[in-house]
Structures are given as structure tokens and as C-alpha cells.
C-alpha positions in Angstrom: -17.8 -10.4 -0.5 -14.7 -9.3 -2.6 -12.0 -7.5 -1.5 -12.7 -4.1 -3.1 -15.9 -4.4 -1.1 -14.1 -5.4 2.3 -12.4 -2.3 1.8 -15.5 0.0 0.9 -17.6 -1.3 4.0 -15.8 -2.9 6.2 -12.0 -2.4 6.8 -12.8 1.6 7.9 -14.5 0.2 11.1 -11.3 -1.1 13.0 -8.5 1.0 10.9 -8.2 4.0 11.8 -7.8 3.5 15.1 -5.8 0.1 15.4 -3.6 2.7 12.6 -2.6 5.3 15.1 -2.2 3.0 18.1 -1.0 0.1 17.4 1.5 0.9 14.3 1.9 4.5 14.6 4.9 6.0 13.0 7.6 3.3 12.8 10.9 3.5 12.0 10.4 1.7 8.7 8.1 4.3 7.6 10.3 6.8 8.6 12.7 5.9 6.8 10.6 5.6 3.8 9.7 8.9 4.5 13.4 10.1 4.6 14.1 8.2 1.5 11.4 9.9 -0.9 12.2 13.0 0.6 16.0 13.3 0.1 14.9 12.2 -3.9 12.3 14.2 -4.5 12.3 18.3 -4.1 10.4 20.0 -1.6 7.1 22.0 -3.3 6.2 18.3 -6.0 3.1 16.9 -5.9 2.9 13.8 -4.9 0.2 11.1 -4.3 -0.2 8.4 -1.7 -2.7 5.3 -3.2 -4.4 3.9 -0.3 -4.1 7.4 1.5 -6.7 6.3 4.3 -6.8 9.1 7.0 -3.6 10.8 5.5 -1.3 9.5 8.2 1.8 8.6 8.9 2.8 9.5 5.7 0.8 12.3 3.7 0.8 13.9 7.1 4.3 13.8 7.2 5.1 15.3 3.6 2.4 17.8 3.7 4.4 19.4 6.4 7.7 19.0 4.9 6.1 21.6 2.5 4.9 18.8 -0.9 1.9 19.2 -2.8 0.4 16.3 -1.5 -2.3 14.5 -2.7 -4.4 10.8 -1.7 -6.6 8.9 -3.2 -8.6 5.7 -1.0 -11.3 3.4 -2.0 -12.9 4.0 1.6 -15.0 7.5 1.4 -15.3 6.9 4.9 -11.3 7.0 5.9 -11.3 9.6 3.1 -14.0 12.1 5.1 -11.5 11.9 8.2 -8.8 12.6 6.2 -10.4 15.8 4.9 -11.4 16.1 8.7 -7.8 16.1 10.3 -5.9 16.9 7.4 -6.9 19.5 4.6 -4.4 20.1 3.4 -4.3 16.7 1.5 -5.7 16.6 -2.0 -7.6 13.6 -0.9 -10.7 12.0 -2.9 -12.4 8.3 -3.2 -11.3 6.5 -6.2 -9.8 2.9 -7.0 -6.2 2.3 -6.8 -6.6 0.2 -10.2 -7.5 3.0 -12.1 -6.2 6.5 -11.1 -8.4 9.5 -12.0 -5.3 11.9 -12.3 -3.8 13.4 -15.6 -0.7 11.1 -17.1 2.6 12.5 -16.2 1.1 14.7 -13.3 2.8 13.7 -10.0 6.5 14.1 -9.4 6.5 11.2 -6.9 3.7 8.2 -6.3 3.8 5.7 -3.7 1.8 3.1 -2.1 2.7 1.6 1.5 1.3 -0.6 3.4 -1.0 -1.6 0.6 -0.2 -3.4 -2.3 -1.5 -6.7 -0.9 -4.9 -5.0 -0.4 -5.1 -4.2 -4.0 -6.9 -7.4 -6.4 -4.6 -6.6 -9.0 -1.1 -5.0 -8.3 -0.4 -5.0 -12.0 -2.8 -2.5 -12.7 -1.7 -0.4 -9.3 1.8 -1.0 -10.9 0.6 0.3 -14.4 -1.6 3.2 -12.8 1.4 4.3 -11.1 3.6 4.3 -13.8 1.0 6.7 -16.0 0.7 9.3 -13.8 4.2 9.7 -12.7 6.1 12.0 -14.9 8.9 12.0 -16.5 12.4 11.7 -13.9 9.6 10.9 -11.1 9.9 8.7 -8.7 7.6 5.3 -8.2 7.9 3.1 -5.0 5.8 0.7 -3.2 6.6 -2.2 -0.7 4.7 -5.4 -1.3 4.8 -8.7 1.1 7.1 -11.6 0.2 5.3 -14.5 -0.4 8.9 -16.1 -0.1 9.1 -15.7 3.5 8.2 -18.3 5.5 6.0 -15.9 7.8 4.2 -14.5 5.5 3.4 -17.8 3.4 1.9 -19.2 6.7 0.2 -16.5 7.6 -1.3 -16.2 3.8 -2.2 -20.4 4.1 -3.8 -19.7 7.9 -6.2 -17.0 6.5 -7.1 -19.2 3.7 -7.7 -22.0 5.7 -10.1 -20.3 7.6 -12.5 -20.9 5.1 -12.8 -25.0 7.1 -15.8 -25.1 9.1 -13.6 -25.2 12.2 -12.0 -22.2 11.9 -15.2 -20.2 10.6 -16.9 -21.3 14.0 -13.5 -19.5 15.7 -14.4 -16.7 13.6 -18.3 -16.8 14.6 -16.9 -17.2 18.5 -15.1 -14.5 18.0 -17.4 -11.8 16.6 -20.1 -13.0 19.3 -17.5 -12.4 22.2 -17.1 -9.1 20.4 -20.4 -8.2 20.5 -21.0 -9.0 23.8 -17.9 -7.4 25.3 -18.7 -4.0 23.3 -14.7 -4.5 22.2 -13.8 -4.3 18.7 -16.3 -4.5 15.1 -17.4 -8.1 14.2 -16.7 -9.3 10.9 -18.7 -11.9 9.7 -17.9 -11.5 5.8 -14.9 -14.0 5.1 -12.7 -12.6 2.7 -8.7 -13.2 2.4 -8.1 -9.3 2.7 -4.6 -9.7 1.9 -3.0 -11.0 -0.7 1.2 -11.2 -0.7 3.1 -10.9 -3.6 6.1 -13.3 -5.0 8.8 -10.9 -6.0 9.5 -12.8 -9.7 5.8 -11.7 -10.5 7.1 -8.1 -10.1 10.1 -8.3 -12.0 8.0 -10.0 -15.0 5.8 -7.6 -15.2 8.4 -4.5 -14.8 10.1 -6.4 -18.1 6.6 -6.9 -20.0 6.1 -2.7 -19.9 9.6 -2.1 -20.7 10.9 -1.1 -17.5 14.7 -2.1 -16.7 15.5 0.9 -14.5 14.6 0.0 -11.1 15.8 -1.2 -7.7 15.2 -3.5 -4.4 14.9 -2.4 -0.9 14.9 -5.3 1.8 13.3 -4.2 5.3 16.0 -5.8 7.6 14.6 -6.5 11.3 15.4 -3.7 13.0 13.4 -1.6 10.1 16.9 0.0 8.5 16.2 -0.1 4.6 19.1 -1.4 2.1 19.0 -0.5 -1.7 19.7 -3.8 -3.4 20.6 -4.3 -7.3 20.2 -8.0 -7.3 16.5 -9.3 -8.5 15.4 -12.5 -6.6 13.3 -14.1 -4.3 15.2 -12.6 -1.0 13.4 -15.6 0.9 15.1 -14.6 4.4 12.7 -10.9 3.9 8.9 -10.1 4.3 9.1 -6.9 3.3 10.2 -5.6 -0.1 10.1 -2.1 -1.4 10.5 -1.5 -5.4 11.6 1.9 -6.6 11.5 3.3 -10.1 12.7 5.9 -11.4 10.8 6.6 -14.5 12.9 7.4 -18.1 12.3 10.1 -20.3 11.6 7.4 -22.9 9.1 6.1 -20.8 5.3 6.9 -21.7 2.6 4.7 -20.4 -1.3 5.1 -21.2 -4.6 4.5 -19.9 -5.4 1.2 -21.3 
């Protein structure tokens, strides 16, 4: 099973929930909130990729009066979106290839997501398209830098060892048995972090120069960096462009 297919079958099971009540609305993602919303007028249209069921953050600019649309790869996170929030634009599609007009959203982000995503290049590129002119692009990817995250990354993969698939197998029969939780019995590394040099090479290949580096410090306070490099001591990164006039991109 690939990851596109985790997405579509699987991942819906456990996310919604484990969304609201385990990570709710943190301060990080307020203050992402806060920072496209202090950039970006009141009344734009904007699009979340990886919208699942619209909240924290759809939900939280549809009532600061955007136009706000999603897009999700799960129709079934995307028929409880519709569900609790209609207001939301939302439809199924896939993240690498954006069924929206070029130049059509004053402001596209993705959160929470890029390591989902097989290829963030293309996310990257999609992005870029349908962002007009003066619009705002920004998405936070996972450091593979940081030593956390690198673990983590390594443990997931290593789960693949007979040892550690037996764990997994434990695990989804306990489930089972307890009633507590959806067994998963599909390995698949669902996420996938990002090493920041692989951004900024790929930002220079499609011409793009203009653009900045949030680091997520540990108590979830954002700071807008200039600098471009590894920023081992972070997990979290946040890129943000702000797209030139000059600056046309097309469907490939």
C-alpha cells in the first residue's frame, strides 16, 4: 500500500477524532492563523490542501469572513467537512495536482501535511500555480535535521524488521479485542520529513528568490527568519512566499 492509498482508505478512521482531541487548536496554529490573516485581506479566497474536516484552520478563517476553500484526498474527511462546515468550498482531489484555475486564490497553505504528500515538489509547484499574483504561499514541513524527527523517521522505517511487525500485529489484535482504536495492518511509512536544502533547491530551480523561514520555537511562538539552512536545533519549519508579479507558473 502506498501512501496516497493510506490516505484514501485508511488514515480517515482514527483522524478526525484523535484531530479534535488530542491536538485541537494549539498555539502554533494559532499563530499561523494570526499570521495569514494580518497578510491577507478579509473577503480573499483562499484554499487549505489537506483540508480534512475543515478544522482548526478553514474553520477559523471562514469565520473571520475569507472565501475559503479545501481540497483532501480523503472523500471521507471531505463528507464531514461538508457536514459540519458548509461553508467551506471543500471537494476530493490530490494535493499534487490542484483542480483550481491558475492565479485563482489570494492565499494557499498547507499545515500539518506536507510530509503526507509523495511528492512535495509538485504540492510546492501546485501551490505556486494557483496562487495569484501578490498572494501569499506557506506551508510548514518537518526537519529531517532534527534529531527527533530523524529518529522517529528511522523507527517507522524500521518497523518493516519482523520484530517490530509482530509489535504491530500485537497491537492491532489488542485493538480488536479491546474495541479501542482502528487496526492497521497495511505497513506503510505515512510520513515522510523533509530536509530544508531540498526546499531551497527547488524554490531556486522555478525561479523563486522571494521567500522566507519561520522556525517553531518550543513554546509554539513563530520567528520570521532570512537566513536559509539546516536550523538543525528545529522540527518544525514554515516557508512563506510571496509570489511576484513576474512570477507565472503552469500546469505541467
Amino acid at each position: 500500500m502506498d501512501r496516497k492509498a493510506y490516505y484514501k482508505q485508511i488514515f480517515h478512521k482514527s483522524w478526525a477524532t484523535r484531530r479534535n482531541e488530542a491536538h485541537g487548536f494549539s498555539e502554533y496554529d494559532k499563530n499561523l492563523c494570526c499570521y495569514i490573516s494580518e497578510r491577507v485581506p478579509s473577503g480573499e479566497k483562499i484554499l487549505e490542501v489537506a483540508v480534512g474536516t475543515g478544522y482548526p484552520f478553514a474553520d477559523f478563517f471562514q469565520r473571520a469572513g475569507y472565501s475559503v476553500y479545501g481540497i483532501d484526498i480523503s472523500s471521507d474527511l471531505i463528507q464531514e467537512c461538508r457536514r459540519i462546515n458548509p461553508n467551506i468550498n471543500c471537494i476530493v482531489g490530490d494535493a499534487e495536482d490542484l483542480p483550481y484555475a491558475n492565479s485563482y486564490f489570494g492565499c494557499t497553505y498547507c499545515f500539518h501535511s506536507t510530509w503526507c504528500i509523495p511528492d512535495i515538489n509538485k504540492l510546492i509547484n501546485e501551490m505556486l500555480r494557483v496562487t495569484k499574483s501578490s498572494g501569499l504561499i506557506i506551508f510548514d514541513t518537518l526537519n529531517r535535521h532534527a534529531r527527533q524527527i530523524e529518529e522517529g523517521y528511522r523507527w517507522n522505517l524500521a518497523e518493516r524488521r519482523i520484530g517490530r511487525s509482530l509489535i504491530r500485529y500485537g497491537k492491532n489484535v489488542a485493538k480488536i479485542i479491546l474495541r479501542r482504536g482502528t487496526p492497521v495492518w497495511h505497513f506503510v511509512v505515512h510520513q515522510v520529513p523533509t530536509y530544508p536544502e531540498e526546499i531551497y533547491k527547488h524554490f531556486k530551480e522555478v525561479g523563486i528568490t522571494d521567500y522566507s523561514v519561520m522556525i517553531k520555537r518550543d513554546d509554539d511562538s513563530l520567528e520570521l527568519t532570512s537566513e536559509k539552512k539546516s536550523f538543525e536545533e528545529y522540527s518544525r519549519l514554515i516557508f512563506v512566499v510571496r509570489k511576484s508579479v513576474k512570477e507565472t507558473f503552469k500546469r505541467e
